[in-house]
N, C-alpha and C positions, 0 to 999 in steps of 0.2 A: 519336438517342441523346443523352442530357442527361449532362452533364460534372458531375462532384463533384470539388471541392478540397477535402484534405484536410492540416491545418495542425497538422503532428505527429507521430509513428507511435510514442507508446506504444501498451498494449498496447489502449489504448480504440483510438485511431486506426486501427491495421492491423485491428482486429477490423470497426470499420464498413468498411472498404477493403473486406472478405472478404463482408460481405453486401449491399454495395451493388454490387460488379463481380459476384456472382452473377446481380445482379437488372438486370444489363444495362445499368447506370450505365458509364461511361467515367472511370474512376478516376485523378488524380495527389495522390499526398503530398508534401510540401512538409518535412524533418527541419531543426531549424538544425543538428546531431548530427551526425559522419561516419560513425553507424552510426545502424539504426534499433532501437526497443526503450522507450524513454524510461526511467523507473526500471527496467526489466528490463531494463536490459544488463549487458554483458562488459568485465571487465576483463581484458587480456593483459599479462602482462609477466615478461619473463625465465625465458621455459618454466612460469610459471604461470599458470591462468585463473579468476579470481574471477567470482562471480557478484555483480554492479556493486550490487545491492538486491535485490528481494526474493529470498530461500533458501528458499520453503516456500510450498505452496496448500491453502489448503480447498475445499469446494464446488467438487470437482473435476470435478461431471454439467455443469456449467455450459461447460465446456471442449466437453464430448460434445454439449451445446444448437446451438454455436455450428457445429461441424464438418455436425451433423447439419442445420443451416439450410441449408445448402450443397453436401447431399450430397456430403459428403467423410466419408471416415472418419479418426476423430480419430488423428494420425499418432505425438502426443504419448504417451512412457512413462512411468508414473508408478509408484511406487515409497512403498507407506506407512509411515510412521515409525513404530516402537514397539522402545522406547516413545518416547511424541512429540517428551520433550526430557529435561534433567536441572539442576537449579536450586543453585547455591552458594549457601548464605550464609556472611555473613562468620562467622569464629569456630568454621565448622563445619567439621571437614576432609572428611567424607564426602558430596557430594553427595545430593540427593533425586529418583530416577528417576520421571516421571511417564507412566504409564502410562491408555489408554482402559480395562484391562479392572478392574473396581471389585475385585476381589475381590486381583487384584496392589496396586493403589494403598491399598489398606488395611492390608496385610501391609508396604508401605514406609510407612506412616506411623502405626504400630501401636503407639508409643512418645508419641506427644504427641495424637494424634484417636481416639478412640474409636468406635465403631457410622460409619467413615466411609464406607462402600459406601453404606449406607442415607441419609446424609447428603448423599452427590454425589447419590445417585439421583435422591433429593427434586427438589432442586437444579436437577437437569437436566432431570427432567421439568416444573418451570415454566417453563423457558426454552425447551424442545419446542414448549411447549406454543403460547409469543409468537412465537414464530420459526415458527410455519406458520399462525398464526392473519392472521398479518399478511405473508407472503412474498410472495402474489400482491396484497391486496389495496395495500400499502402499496408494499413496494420495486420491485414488475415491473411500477407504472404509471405512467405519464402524468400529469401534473397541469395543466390550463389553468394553474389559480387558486386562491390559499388557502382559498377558501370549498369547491371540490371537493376540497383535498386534506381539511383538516376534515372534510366529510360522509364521505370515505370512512373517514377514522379512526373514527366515530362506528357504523362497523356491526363494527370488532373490538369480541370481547367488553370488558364494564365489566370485568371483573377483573381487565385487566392496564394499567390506567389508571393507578395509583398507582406503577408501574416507571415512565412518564414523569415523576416528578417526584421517586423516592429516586434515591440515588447507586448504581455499582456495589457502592461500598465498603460501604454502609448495610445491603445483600443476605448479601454475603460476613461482614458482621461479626455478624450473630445466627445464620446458618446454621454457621457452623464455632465452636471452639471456639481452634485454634493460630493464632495470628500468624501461621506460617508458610504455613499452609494457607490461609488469608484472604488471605494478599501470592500466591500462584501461582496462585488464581484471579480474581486479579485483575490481571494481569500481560497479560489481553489488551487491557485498556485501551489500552496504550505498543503494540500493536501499529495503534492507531487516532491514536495520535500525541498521548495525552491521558494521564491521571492517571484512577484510579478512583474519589478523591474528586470531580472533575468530569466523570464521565461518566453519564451516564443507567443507573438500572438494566437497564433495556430491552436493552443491550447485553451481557448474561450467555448471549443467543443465541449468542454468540460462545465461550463456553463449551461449549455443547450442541452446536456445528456444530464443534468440536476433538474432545470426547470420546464424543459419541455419535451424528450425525449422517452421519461425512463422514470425519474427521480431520484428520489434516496429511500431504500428498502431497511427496514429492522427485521431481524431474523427470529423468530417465535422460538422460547428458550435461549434465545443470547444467541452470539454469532457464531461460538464451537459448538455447534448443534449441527452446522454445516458438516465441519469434522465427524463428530461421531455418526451423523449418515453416511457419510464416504463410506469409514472403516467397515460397516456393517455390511455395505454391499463390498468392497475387498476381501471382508473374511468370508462370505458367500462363495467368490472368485476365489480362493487357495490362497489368496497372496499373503506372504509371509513377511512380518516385520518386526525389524530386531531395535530395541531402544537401549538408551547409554553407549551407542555405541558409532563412535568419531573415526571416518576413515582421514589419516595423517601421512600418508602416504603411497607409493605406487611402487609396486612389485613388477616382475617379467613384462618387456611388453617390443616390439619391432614396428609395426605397423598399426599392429592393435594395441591397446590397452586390455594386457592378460591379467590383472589382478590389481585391486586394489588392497590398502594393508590397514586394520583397525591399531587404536590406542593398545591393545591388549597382543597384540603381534599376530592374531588371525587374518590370514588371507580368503580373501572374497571373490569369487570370478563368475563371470559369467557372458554371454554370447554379446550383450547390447551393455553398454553402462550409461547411466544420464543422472547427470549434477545439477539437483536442486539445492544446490548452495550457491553462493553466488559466484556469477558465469566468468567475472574478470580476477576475483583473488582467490580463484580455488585453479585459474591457468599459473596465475603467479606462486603462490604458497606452494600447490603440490604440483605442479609439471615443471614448475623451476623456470619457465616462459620468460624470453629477456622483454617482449613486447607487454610480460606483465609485471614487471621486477615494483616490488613497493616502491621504490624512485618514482616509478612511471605512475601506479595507481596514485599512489598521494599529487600526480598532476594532471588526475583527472578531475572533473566537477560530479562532487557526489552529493546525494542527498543529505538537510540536515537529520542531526541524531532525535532519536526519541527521549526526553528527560520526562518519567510515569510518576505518578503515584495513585495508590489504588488504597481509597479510606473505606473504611465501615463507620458508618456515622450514625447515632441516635437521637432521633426524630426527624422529623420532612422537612425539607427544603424549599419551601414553596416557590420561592423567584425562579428555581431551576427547572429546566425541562428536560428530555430526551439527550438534543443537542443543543449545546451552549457555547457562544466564542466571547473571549472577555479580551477587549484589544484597548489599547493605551492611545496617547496622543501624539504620537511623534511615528506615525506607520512608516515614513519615508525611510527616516531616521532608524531607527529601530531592524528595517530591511538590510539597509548598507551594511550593518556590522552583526549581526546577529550570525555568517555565516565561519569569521574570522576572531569573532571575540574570546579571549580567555579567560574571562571572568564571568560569573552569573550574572544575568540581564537583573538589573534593579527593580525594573517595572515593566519584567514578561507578559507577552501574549501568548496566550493559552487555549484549551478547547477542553472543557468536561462534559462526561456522558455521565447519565444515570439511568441508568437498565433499570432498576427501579420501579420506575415512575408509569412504566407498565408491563412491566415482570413480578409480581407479586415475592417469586421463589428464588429472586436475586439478595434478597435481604432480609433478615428477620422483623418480624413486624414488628413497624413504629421506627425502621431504621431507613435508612438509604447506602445504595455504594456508589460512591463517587470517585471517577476515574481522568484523573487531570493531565494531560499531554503538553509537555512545555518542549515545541521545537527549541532546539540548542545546536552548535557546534561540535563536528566530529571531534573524533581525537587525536585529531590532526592539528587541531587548535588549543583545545582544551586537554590535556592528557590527565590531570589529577583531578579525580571526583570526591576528591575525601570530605569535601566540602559540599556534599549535596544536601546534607540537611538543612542547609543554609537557604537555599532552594525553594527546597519545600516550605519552611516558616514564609517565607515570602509569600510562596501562592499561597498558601492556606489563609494565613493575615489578610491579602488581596480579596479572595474570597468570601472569606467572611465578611467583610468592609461590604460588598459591592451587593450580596445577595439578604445581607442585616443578620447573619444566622451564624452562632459563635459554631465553628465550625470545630474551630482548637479543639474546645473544653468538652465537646461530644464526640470525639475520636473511641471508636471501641477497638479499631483494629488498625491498623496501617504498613503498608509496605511502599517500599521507594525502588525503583530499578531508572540508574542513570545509565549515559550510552554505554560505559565499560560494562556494565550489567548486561545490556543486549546484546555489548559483543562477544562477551564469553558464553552468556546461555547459546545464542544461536546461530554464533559465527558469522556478524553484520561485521564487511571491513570497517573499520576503525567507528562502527557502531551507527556508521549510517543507518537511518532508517528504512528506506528504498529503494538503498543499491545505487546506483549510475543514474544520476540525474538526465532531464530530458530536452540538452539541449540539441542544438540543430545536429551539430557535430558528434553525437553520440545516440542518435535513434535508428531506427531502418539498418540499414548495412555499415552504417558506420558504430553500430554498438554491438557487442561479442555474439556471434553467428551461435547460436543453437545446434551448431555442430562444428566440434573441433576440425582445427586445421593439421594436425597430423595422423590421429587417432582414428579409422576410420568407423570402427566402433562405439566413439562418446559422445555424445550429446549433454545438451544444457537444456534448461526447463528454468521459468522462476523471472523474478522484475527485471534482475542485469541484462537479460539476454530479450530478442524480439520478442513480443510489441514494445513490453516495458512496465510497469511500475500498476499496481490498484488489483483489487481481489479478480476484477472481472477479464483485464491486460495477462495476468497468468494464466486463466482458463483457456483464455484464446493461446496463448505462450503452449499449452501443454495440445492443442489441440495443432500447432503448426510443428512441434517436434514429431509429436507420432505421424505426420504427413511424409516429414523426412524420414525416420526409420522405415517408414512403408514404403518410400521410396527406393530407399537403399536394402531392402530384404523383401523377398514374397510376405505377400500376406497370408499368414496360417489358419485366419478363420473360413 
């Protein structure tokens, strides 16, 4: 039986755990974490339970992919949003509800877009269109090498060639007519950890995989429910997993990588190793990689940081729903510097969830928990956080103002995690939230191969490495590594 270490258990990690101990591998995880999950964890505190990062999934077959490689039936409940979310802006006291069915989302936006059912439709159906022209050919492969990933770009049709090189924003601003309607569908940019002025048009698929594809799923029990079904069929499977515990180094190795080394000076070995941390600062940090020296990482384009906070509030909130985006007036504005700025944004765009609102068991009755994500600057811009609660008064005050509901003076619990917070709990370089942003130059074979270049034993799993970034881009991540290790060893089932 060949031994697999596995160095990490987000959601990439546990997912290859579940089709490598299917396939007869002899599985241990290695979490530095006292729980496992990586950005899909739990927060507890004071009879509330947050959901630590992500609140919401697309491309929910891919769940049913992973269950069904393993003959397991998917244990996960999912619960679809609609409508998907509801959008503030500043100025406006009425929210705008965004709905999948065009014929609603016309009727709410009936006063500033015009013929807009015909306009999404458009819309969506070129982004259908990219988005399955290229699903298996581009994201569900393999790449030795840029030249093979090239030729296989080279058999998607030529017509959707020119979205490699416009902006989101370029799309959104001749197809729509309202600023408004141009800022919310472009809003899934920030969900990639980017701006839609820098993001490839190509990524409007993301649009079509919310509104007509798939949508946006809520997970019954909160989204670490996902987790703790993993674990239960894991611990069915033998596989062993060790928490607190930070591999910081690497022991004996020629050709293979013979051992890795924990905080504690325990060495770890075994036949296969694969790093779900992330795939470019764990080449640089521990293999000592001159292609990954901090020099080099800090000039790559990375995701912004996650700035959290996660309240226990007493009484209901009624202006707030599931998913909420509270955006200001200056989106252009506010884009250009939000990725360079050193200082806290004045008048932050934000996104709160309240699990809540149909999770009974998320909050004590009569309460709610409200969990507020303020994209910010790595710390590559911003290095001193001693000033977050400066932060937080903002949004909470913002808050409060926008939804009528003192939000202050009903705090029962609160905790705040800025990016140095996520990058020491889960080792995010410099606290990006996503890992390696998704630009042209850093997707497909141009972003860190899922198997080392000199080790012929380590692999990578997780957002830095292929497809890239989102709960469902890792499932597929962990479903094209174990391709490659089965590549490279017999299959033992």
């Amino acid at each position: 039986m060949k031994s697999a270490l596995i160095i990490g258990s987000g959601l990439g990690g546990l997912s290859t755990a579940l089709r490598l101990s299917h396939k007869g591998y002899d599985v241990t995880i290695l979490e530095k974490h006292h729980r496992a999950g990586g950005r899909l964890n739990l927060i507890e505190q004071d009879g509330f339970r947050f959901d630590m990062g992500p609140s919401f999934m697309s491309m929910t077959y891919e769940l049913d992919e992973l269950f069904n490689s393993i003959n397991e039936k998917n244990p996960i409940e999912l619960e679809e949003l609609d409508p998907l979310y509801q959008v503030f802006f500043e100025g406006k006291e009425k929210p705008r509800l965004i709905y999948k069915d065009l014929q609603k989302l016309q009727e709410e936006f009936k006063d500033i877009e015009p013929d807009l059912a015909n306009k999404v439709d458009k819309y969506l159906s070129r982004a259908g269109q990219f988005f399955h022209d290229t699903e298996d050919k581009v994201v569900k492969s393999n790449f030795n090498n840029k030249l093979e990933y090239i030729l296989k770009l080279s058999r998607v049709p030529l017509k959707h060639l020119p979205y490699l090189f416009k902006t989101m924003w370029s799309e959104v601003d001749k197809t729509f007519k309202s600023e408004e309607m141009k800022i919310i569908f472009s809003l899934v940019a920030f969900f990639l950890g980017s701006t839609p002025f820098q993001t490839p048009a190509i990524y409007s698929l993301l649009n079509y995989t919310e509104m007509r594809h798939n949508g946006y799923w809520k997970v019954k029990g909160g989204m670490y429910k996902m987790v703790e079904e993993i674990l239960k069929i894991l611990e069915r499977n033998g596989v062993k997993i060790h928490y607190n515990t930070e591999i910081v180094s690497i022991g004996n190795n020629n050709s293979k990588l013979n051992e890795v080394i924990d905080q504690n000076g325990k060495r770890w070995t075994a036949d296969i190793i694969i790093s779900n941390s992330d795939a470019a600062s764990f080449r640089g940090k521990l293999l000592g990689r001159k292609n990954y020296s901090e020099a080099k990482l800090d000039k790559m384009h990375w995701t912004l940081a996650p700035y959290t906070i996660y309240l226990g509030v007493k009484g209901k909130v009624d202006k707030l729903m599931h998913h909420n985006y509270f955006l200001g007036s200056n989106f252009r504005g506010y884009a250009d510097t939000i990725f360079t700025s050193s200082i806290n944004p004045q008048k932050p765009y934000y996104y709160v969830n309240v699990t809540s609102k149909s999770d009974q068991t998320a909050a004590p009755e009569g309460h709610e928990n409200i969990y507020i994500l303020c994209p910010v600057p790595d710390l590559r811009f911003k290095k001193d956080w001693s000033d977050k609660e400066e932060l937080a008064e903002t949004l909470i005050s913002d808050l409060s103002q926008r939804t009528g509901f003192d939000i202050k003076n009903n705090i029962v619990t609160k905790r705040i995690m800025a990016p140095d917070d996520w990058a020491n709990t889960l080792n995010l370089y410099k606290g990006s939230g996503l890992g390696l942003a998704h630009d042209i130059d850093q997707v497909g074979a141009f972003r860190p191969s899922n198997k080392d270049e000199e080790f012929s034993n380590l692999y990578y799993v997780g957002a830095s490495t292929t497809p890239g970034t989102g709960l469902p881009m890792v499932i597929i991540s962990s479903k094209l590594v174990t391709e490659r290790i089965e590549k490279d060893y017999a299959t033992l089932s």
